[in-house]
C-alpha positions in Angstrom: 121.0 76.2 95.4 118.4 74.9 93.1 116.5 77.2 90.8 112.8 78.3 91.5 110.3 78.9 88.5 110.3 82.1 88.8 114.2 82.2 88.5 113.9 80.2 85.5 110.8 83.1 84.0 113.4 85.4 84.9 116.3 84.7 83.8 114.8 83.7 80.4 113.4 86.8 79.9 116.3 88.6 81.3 118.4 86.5 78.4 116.1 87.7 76.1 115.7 91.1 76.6 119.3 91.6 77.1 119.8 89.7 73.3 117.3 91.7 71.6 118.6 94.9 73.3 122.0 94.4 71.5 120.3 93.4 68.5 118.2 96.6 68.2 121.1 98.5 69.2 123.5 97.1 66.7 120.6 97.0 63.4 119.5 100.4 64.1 123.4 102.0 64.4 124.3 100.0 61.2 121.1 102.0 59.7 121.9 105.4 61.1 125.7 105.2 59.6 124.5 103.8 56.0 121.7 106.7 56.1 124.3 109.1 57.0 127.2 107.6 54.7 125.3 107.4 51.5 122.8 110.5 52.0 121.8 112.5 49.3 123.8 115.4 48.8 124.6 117.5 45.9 128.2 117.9 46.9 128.7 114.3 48.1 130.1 111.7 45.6 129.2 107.4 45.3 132.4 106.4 47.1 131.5 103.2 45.4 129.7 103.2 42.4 129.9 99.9 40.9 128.6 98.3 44.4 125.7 100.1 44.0 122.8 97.3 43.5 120.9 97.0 40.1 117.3 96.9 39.5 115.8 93.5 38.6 119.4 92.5 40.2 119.9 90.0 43.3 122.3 92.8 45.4 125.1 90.3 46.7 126.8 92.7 48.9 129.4 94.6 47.2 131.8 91.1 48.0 129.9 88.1 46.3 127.2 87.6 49.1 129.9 87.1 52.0 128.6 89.4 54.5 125.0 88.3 53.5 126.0 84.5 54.1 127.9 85.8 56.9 125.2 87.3 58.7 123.0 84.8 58.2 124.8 81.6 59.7 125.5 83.8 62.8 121.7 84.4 63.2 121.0 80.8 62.9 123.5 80.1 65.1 122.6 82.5 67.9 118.7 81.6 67.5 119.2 77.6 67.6 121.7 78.3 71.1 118.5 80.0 72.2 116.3 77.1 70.9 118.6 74.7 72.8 119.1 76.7 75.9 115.4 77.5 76.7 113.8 74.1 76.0 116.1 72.8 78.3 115.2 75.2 81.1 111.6 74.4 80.3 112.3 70.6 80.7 113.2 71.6 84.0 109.8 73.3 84.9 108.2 70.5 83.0 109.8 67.7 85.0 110.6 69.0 89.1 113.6 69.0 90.9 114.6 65.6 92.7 113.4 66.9 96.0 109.8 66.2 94.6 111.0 62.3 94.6 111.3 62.4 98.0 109.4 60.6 100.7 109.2 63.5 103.1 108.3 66.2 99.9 105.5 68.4 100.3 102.3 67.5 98.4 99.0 69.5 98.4 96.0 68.3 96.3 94.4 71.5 95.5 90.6 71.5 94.6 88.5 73.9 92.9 84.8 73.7 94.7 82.4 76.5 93.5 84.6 79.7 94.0 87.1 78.6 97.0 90.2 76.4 96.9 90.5 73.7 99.4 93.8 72.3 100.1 94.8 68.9 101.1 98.2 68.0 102.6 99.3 64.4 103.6 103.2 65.2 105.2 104.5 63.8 107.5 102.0 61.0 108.0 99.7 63.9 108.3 96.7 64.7 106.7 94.8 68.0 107.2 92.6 70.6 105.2 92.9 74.3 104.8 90.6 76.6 103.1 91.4 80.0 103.2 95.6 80.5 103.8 98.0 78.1 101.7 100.4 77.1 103.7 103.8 76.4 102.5 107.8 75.9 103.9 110.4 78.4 102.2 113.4 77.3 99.6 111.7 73.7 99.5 109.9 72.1 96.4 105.9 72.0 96.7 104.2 70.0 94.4 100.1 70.7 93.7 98.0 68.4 92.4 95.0 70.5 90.6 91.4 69.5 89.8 87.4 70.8 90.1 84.9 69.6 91.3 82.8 71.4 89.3 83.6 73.8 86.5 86.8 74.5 84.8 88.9 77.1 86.8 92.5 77.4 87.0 94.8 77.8 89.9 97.5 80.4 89.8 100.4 82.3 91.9 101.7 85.0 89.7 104.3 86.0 92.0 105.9 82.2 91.9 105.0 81.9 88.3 102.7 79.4 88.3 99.8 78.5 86.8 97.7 75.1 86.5 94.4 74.1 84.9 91.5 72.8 87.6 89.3 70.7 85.5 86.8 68.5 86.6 87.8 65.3 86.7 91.4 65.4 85.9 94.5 66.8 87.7 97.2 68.6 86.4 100.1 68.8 88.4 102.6 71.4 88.6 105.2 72.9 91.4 107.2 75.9 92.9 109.3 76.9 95.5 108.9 80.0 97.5 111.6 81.8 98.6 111.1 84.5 100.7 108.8 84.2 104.1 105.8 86.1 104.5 102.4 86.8 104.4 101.3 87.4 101.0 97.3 88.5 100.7 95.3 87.4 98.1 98.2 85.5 96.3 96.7 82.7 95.2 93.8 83.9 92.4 91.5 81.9 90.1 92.5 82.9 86.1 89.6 81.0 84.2 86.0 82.5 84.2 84.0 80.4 86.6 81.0 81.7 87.4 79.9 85.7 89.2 82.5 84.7 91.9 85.3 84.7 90.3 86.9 88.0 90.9 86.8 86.8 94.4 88.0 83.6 94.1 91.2 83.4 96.2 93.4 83.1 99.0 96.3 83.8 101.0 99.8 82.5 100.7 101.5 82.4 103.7 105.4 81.3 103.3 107.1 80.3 106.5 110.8 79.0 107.0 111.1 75.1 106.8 111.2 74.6 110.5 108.5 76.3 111.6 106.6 74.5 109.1 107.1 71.4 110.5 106.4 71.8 113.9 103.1 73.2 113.2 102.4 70.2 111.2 104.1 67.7 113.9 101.3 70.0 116.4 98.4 69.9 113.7 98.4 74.0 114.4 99.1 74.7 110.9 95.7 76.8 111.1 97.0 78.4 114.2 100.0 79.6 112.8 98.4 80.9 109.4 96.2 82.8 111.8 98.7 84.3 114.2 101.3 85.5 111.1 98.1 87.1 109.6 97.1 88.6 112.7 100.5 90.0 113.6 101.5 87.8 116.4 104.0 85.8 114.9 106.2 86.5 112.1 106.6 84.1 109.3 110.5 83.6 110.2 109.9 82.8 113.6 111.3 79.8 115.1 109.8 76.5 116.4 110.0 78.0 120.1 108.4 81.1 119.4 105.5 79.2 118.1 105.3 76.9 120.6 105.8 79.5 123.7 102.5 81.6 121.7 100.5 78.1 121.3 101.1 77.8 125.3 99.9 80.9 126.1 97.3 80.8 124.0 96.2 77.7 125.7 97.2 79.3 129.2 94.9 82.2 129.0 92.1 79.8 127.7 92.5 78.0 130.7 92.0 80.7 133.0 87.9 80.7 131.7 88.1 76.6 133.2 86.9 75.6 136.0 88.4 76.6 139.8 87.9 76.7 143.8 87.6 79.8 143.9 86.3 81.5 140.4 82.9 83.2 140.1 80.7 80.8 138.9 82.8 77.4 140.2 80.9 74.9 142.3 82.7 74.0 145.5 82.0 71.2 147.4 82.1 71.4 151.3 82.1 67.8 152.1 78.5 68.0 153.6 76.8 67.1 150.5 75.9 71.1 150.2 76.9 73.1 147.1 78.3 76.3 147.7 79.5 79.2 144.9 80.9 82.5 145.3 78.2 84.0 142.8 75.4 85.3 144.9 72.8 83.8 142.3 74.2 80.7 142.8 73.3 78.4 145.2 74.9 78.5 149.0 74.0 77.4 152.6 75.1 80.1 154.0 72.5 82.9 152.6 69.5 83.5 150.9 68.1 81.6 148.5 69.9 78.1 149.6 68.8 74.7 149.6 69.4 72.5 152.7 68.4 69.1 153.7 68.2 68.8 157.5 67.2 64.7 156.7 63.5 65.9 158.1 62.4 65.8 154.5 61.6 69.6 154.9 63.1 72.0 152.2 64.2 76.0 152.9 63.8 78.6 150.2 64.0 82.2 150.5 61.9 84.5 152.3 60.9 86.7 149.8 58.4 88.2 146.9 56.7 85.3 145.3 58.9 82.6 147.7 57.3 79.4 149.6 58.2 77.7 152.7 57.8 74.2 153.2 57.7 73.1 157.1 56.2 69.7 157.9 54.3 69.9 154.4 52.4 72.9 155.1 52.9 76.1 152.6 53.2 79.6 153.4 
């Protein structure tokens, strides 16, 4: 398995704290014993005397400068190894992993548009635009491509440890790789001082397994599923089916609003050119307040408060 950015963050610093720590531990016991060793005491002789350094004098160690020369080409050593080690780590961040090559890779063009992020995918010979929830598939490569369209700001994750300037004009491209599914709130921040928005300049980074990913895409539901995970109907490791069995009813119980013989509200045609509904404001020719054509030209309205009745032409 490939390493993430934040692996590589972490297992730098991990490196580096764990070196320092047996550094420290090692320079500050060699301290303690020399402090205790050669402590001023009345009743405590110089062991050695004639190592003791001179003033005005170079001290060289007590054995020519061998431990001095000693300690020194291990230090280099150790901190070029680090040198080496890191840089190349950081080429690695620099540059991508392979998957990025790939036709199928994920690609979002992020832009910065006065304080919200719009985001821009073309995958799968699919192009779409989300707003508020960044979308993303879990343990696969996602490269951003960063700009502004009108001031600088500067797109960040901290929890995936990545960071990119949005400049106007320019993009700067950068990637990670999520791990772990989920629904992550405000994730995605603005670091860069844009403007009396900018403390609420973000979004939501919602991290869903591979699969699931792409059959929201192949649907163009990716919306729908950022909005089901964050309202709690879906978790972001379901599989394909689950989504698609929610996306039907969904659609099911919209459908039961359509249009129907029987519904309240529904027209119903009895095949005598009359229009008939259940809804007792609606228009019938079986009750009051219907319209009828006998094909005498003569129209039937409601006996009631404010009604006419037209017989023959003559109104009543």
């Amino acid at each position: 398995m490939q390493a993430t950015r934040a692996d590589v963050f972490e297992l730098i610093f991990l490196v580096f704290l764990g070196l320092g720590t047996i550094v420290g531990i090692v320079v500050v016991s060699y301290i303690m014993y020399n402090a205790y060793k050669y402590r001023d005491a009345e009743h405590i002789e110089d062991p050695t005397p004639e190592k003791r350094p001179v003033l005005g004098e170079l001290p060289v160690g007590g054995q020519g400068g061998r431990k001095l020369f000693l300690s020194f080409i291990v230090s280099a050593i150790i901190v070029v190894s680090l040198i080496i080690w890191t840089y190349s780590w950081l080429l690695y961040v620099e540059e991508g992993p392979d998957q990025l090559d790939d036709e199928n890779a994920v690609e979002i063009d992020v832009e910065a548009s006065a304080f919200t992020f719009l985001y821009n995918y073309d995958y799968l010979d699919t192009e779409y635009t989300t707003a508020q929830n960044l979308v993303v598939p879990a343990d696969r490569p996602v490269q951003v491509n960063v700009t502004s369209n009108d001031v600088w700001h500067t797109f960040g994750i901290p929890r995936e440890r990545v960071k990119a300037d949005a400049l106007p004009g320019e993009y700067d491209v950068t990637w990670f790789e999520p791990s772990e599914p989920g629904y992550y709130e405000n994730a995605v921040q603005c670091f860069e001082l844009c403007g009396p928005g900018h403390s609420a300049m973000g979004s939501n980074l919602v991290v869903v397994e591979a699969s699931l990913y792409d059959a929201a895409v192949e649907a163009e539901a990716v919306g729908d599923l950022a909005s089901a995970i964050e309202d709690g109907d879906l978790a972001a490791d379901a599989s394909p089916d689950e989504f698609e069995n929610l996306i039907a009813e969904q659609q099911s119980e919209d459908g039961t609003d359509g249009e129907s013989d029987t519904g309240t509200g529904n027209e119903t045609d009895t095949g005598s050119g009359n229009e008939t509904t259940a809804d007792g404001g609606n228009e019938t020719d079986a009750g009051s307040g219907n319209e009828t054509d006998a094909g005498s030209g003569n129209e039937s309205a409601r006996v009631g408060s404010g009604d006419r009745i037209a017989a023959g032409g003559v109104d009543r």
